[in-house]
N, C-alpha and C positions, 0 to 999 in steps of 0.2 A: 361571499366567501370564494376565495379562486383555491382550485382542486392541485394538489401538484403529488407526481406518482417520482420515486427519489429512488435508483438503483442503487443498493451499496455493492461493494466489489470480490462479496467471497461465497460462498457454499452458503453460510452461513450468519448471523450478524455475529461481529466480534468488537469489542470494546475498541476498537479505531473509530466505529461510528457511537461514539456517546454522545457527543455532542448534539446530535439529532434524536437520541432518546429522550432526553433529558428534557429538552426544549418542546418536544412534543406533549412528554408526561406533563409537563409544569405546565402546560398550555400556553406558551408565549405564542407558538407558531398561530393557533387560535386568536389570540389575542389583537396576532395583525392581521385578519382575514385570512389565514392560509389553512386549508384541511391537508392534510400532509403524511401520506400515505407511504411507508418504507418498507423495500422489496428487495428480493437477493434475485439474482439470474439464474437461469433455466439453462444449464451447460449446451441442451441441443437445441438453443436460441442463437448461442455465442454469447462474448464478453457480455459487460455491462454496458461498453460501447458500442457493440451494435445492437444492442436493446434499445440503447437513446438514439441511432444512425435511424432504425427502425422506425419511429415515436412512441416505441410503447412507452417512454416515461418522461420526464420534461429536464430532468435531470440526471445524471450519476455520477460514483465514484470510482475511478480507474489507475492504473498506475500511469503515470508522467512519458514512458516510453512509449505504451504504446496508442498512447493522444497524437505522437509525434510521426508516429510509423503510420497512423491513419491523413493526418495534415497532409504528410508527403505523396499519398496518395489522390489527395484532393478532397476529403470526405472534409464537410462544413460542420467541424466540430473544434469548441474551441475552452479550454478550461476558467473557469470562472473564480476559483480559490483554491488554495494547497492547502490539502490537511497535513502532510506529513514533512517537516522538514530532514529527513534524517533516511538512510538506510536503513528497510526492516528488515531485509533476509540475513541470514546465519546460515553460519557453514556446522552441525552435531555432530561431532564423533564420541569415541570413548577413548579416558585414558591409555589405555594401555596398546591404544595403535600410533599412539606418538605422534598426531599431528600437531604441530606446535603454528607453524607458520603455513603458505601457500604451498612452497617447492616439496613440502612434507608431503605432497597430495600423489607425485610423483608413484607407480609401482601400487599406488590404493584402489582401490572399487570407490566411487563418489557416485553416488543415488542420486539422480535429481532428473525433472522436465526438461530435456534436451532442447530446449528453444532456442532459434539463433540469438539472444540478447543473452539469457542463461547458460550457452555454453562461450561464449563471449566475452563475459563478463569473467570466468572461472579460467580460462585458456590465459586473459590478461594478467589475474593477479599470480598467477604459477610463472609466466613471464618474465614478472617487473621483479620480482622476488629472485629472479637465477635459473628459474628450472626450466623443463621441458613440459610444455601442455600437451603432447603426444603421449608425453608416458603418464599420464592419468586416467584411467581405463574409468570409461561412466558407464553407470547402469541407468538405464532406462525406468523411470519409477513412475513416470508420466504423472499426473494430476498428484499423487499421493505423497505425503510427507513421511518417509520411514520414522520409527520409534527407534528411541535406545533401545528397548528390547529387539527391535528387526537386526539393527546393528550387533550385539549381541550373539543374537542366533545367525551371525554369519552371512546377510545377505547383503550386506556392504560394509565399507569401511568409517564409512561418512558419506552423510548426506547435505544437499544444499536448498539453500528456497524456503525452510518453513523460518519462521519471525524469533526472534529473539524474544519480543512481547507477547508471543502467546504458545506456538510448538511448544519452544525449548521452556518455556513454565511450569509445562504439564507435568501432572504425577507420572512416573514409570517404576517398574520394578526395578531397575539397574537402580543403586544407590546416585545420591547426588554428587558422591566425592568422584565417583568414575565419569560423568559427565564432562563432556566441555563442547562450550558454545564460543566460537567465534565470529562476530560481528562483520561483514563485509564493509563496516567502514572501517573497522579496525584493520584490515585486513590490507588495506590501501585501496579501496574502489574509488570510481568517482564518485563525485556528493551529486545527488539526485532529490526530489520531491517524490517518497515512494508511491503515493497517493496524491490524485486532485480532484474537484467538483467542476464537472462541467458540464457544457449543453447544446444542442443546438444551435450556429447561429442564426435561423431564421427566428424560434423560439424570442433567445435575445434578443433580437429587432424589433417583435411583437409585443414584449413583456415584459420592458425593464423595468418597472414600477415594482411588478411581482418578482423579478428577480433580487430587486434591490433589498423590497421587506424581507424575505425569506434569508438573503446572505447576514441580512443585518440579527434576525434572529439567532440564525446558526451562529454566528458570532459567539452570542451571549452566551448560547450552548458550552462551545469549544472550551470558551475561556472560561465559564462556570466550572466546568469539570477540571478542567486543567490546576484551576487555583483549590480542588478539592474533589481527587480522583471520587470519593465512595459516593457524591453526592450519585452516582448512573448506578450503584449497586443494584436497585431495587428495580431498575427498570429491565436489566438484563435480567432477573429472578424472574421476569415474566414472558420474556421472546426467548430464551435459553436456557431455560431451567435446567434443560439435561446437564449442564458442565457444572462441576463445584463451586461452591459461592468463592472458596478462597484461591480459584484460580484467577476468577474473574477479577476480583480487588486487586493480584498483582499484578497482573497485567492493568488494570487500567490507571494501577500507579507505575508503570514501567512506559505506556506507551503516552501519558496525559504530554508530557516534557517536549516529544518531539510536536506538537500543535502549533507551537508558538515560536514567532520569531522576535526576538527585543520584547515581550511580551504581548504580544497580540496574534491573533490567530487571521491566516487567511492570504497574505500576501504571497503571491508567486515572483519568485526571484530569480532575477536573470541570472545571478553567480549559480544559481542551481541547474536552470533549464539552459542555456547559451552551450556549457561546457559539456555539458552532457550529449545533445544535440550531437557535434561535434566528433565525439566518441561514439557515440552512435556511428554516424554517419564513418570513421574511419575502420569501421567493422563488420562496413556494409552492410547495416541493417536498415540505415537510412540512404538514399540518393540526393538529398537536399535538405542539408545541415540548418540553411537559412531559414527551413519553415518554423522554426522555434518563438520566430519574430513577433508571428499572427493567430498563433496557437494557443495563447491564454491574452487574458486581461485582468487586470485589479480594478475596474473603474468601476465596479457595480458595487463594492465591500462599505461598509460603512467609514465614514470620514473621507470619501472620496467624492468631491463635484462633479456633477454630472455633467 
């Protein structure tokens, strides 16, 4: 039985990682030798990336950027499958502050982790839209996702960063007709993988056998859930109890869709990652655009010769 310790990428586990519940409950990952141990990071660790840079774990799951802002660096880490093909952040406001579009943001307070990719990313689409990204005054909200209710009681106008598939789901006392949730792809961002799996390349070198079973399970996982979000209900009713059963169900029918591309789960895609890279790199968050090249592979997924 080979032992494998699997980072997901949030505070907490949230219905992006079903795939791996599922697979675990049902005992498939058993079933190919694998014991398979799933962990959330320790914020005064760092990322999930440098939890796996570190070896506390053989694996994790991180967002696509900053795999890329680590490659540029030189750090031997490289992604092994995309879970997410889609933009998950959303921009929450309320009605009746009129943000309809980006240039709307203009003269507003916008709550969000001032990151250079996050204020980057917010400065472009106020741009490409007509406006001014100087006249969008941000509030510093650091890790924390404001609630409609914070918006509400006035301590922003809008905020950015929490998920379409799970923030903006949540119960709040502000009614739901005063809500609005706008999607950053909607919005015109670039298309990105907001999520990947990935590992160590020395790992890799060591242990493609066990690499290969374990992708090949997850697999089954992703797609299992994807072709039948509630099949993970029961597994999250046991690692998250504290959150409502019925937010959990919609989210994990809201977020199953983005898993798959042509139907299958797992494939990292260069129209995804090449272009992004790119925009990265012209926002200088990256110095070498080109590391996108060496920075994932699909050769380990199921249906690919080794």
């Amino acid at each position: 039985m080979s032992s494998l310790r699997i980072m997901l990428e949030y505070f907490h586990p949230w219905p992006n990682s079903a795939g791996f519940y599922l697979a675990r409950d049902r005992g498939w990952y058993a079933e190919a030798g694998l014991e398979v141990e799933l962990c959330v990071p320790d914020p005064a660790r760092g990322d999930s990336l440098q939890h796996l840079l570190d070896g506390a774990v053989q694996l994790s799951v991180f967002p696509s950027n900053r795999l890329l802002v680590r490659r540029d660096l030189g750090q031997p880490l490289k992604g092994v499958a995309a879970i997410n093909h889609d933009g998950l952040e959303a921009f929450q406001t309320l009605r009746e502050f009129d943000i309809q579009r980006p240039r709307d943001l203009m003269g507003k307070r916008l709550a969000m982790n001032p990151t250079p990719r996050g204020l980057a990313m917010v400065r472009d689409l106020v741009r490409k839209d007509g406006g001014d990204p100087d006249a969008v005054i941000i509030v510093d909200a650091g890790a924390r996702e404001l609630r409609p209710e914070e918006l509400e009681a006035g301590r922003a106008d809008a905020s950015f960063g929490g998920y379409w598939a799970w923030e903006a789901l949540m119960d709040s006392p502000v009614p739901a007709e005063r809500r609005v949730v706008h999607r950053v792809s909607q919005w015109g961002a670039p298309a990105y993988h907001s999520y990947l799996l990935g590992a160590r390349e020395d790992w890799i070198a060591a242990s493609p056998e066990v690499l290969r079973a374990f992708l090949a399970v997850t697999t089954r996982g992703f797609e299992s859930v994807a072709a039948e979000p509630l099949l993970a209900r029961e597994a999250y009713e046991r690692v998250i109890p504290y959150f409502p059963g019925a937010l959990i169900d919609r989210s994990l029918t809201h977020i199953a869709p983005t898993w798959l591309h042509k139907g299958r789960f797992g494939e990292q895609r260069q129209a995804l990652i090449e272009p992004y890279a790119h925009w990265l790199h012209s926002h200088g968050i990256l110095q070498q655009p080109q590391v996108w090249a060496a920075a994932t592979t699909n050769q380990y997924l199921p249906g690919v010769t080794p």
